[in-house]
LOMI-431940 format. One line per field, with one value per residue (C-alpha): x, y, z; chain; residue in three letters. Coordinates in steps of 0.25 Angstrom, whole numbers, plus 5000, padded with zeros to 4 digits. Layout:
BEGIN
X <- c(X_...)
Y <- c(Y_...)
Z <- c(Z_...)
chain <- c(A_...)
resn <- c(ALA_...)
END
This chain:
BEGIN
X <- c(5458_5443_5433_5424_5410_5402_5410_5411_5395_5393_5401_5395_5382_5386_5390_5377_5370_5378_5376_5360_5359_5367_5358_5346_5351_5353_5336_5333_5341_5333_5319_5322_5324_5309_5304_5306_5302_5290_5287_5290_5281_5270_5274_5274_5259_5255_5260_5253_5238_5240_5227_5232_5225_5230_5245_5242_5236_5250_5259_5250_5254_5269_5269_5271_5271_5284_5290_5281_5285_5299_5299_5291_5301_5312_5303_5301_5317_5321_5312_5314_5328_5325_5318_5327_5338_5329_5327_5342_5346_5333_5337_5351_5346_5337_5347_5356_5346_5347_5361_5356_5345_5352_5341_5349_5345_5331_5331_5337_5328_5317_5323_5328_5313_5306_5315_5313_5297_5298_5305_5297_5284_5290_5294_5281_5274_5281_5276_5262_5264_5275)
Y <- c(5449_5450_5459_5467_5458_5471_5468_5453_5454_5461_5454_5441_5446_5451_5437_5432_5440_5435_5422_5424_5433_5421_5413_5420_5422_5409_5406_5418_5409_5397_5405_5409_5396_5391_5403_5401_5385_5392_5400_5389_5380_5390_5392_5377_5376_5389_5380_5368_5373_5380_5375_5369_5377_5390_5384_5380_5395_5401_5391_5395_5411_5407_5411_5396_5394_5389_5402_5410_5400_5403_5419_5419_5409_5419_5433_5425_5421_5435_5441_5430_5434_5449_5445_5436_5447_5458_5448_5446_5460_5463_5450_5457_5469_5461_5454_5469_5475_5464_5465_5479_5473_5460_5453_5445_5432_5434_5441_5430_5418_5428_5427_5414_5411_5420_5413_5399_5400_5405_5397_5385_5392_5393_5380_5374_5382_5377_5362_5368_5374_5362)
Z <- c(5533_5535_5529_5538_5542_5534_5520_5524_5524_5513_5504_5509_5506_5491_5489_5496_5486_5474_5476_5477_5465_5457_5463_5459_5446_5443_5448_5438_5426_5431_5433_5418_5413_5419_5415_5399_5403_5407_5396_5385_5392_5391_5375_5373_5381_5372_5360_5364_5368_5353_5345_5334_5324_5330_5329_5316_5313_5320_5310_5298_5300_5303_5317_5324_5338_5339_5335_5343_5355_5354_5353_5366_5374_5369_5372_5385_5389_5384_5394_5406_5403_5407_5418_5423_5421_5428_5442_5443_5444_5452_5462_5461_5466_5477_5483_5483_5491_5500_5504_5511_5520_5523_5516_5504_5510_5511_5497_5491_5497_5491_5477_5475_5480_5469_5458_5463_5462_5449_5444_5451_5446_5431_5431_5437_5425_5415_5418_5417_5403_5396)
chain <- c(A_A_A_A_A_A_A_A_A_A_A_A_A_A_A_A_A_A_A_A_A_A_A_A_A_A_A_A_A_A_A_A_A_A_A_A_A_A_A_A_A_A_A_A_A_A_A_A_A_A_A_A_A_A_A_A_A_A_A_A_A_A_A_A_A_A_A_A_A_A_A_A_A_A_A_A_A_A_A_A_A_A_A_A_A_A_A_A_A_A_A_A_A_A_A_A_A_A_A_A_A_A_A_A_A_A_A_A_A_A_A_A_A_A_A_A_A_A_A_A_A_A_A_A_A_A_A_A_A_A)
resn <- c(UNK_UNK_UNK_UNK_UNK_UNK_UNK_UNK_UNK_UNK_UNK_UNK_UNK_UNK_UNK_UNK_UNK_UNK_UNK_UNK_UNK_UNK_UNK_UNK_UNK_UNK_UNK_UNK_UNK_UNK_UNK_UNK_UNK_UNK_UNK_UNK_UNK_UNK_UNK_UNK_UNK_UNK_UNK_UNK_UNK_UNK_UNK_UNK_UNK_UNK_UNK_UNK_UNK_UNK_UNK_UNK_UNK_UNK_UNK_UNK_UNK_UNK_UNK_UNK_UNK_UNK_UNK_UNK_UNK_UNK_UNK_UNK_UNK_UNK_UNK_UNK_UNK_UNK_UNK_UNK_UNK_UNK_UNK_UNK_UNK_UNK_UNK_UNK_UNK_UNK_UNK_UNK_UNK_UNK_UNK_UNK_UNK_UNK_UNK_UNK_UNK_UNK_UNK_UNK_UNK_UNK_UNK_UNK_UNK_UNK_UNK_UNK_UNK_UNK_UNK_UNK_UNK_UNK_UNK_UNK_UNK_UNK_UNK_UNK_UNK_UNK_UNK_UNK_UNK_UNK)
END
């Protein structure tokens, strides 16, 4: 017993798409992970161009660096976080959209390629800033 070539079709595009939003989401994990690499790296720069008397002057008044440091690589992971959760469903979405126009393909290559130069280009950056 065989299914129709129009369900046949449909169902191997559903898996298609599956298998590249999974995909996806796993670059958007990866893209977070060199995002927060990024942003510590511009913290640690921030921390070391510091003068020290200014350092000095933020220890003196209770308010060190270090702590400061740590609440904006959280206020910065809690936000990626959000982001990262907004792109999934919009790829989600995305790739939906493209089960109509017979597009997935083209629309995947697209994605994959968005996410692969971020992350290349937060990854770079955060060689310029450690």
């Amino acid at each position: 017993m065989s299914l129709p070539e129009g369900r046949t079709r449909a169902w191997g595009l559903a898996a298609a798409r599956l298998v590249a939003w999974l995909v996806s989401a796993a670059l958007v994990i990866l893209d977070l992970f060199l995002a927060r690499k990024l942003v510590f790296g511009i913290l640690v720069y921030i921390g070391r161009t510091m003068s020290p008397e200014k350092a000095l002057q933020r220890d003196l008044a209770g308010a060190s660096y270090g702590w400061a440091a740590t609440f904006w690589q959280y206020v910065a992971l809690i936000i990626l976080a959000c982001l990262g959760i907004v792109v999934v469903i919009g790829v989600d979405y995305y790739f939906r959209q493209s089960a109509d126009k017979r597009q997935l393909f083209k629309r995947v290559l697209r994605v994959l390629g968005i996410q692969i130069a971020f992350g290349a280009l937060c990854y770079g950056l955060s060689f310029v800033f450690i």
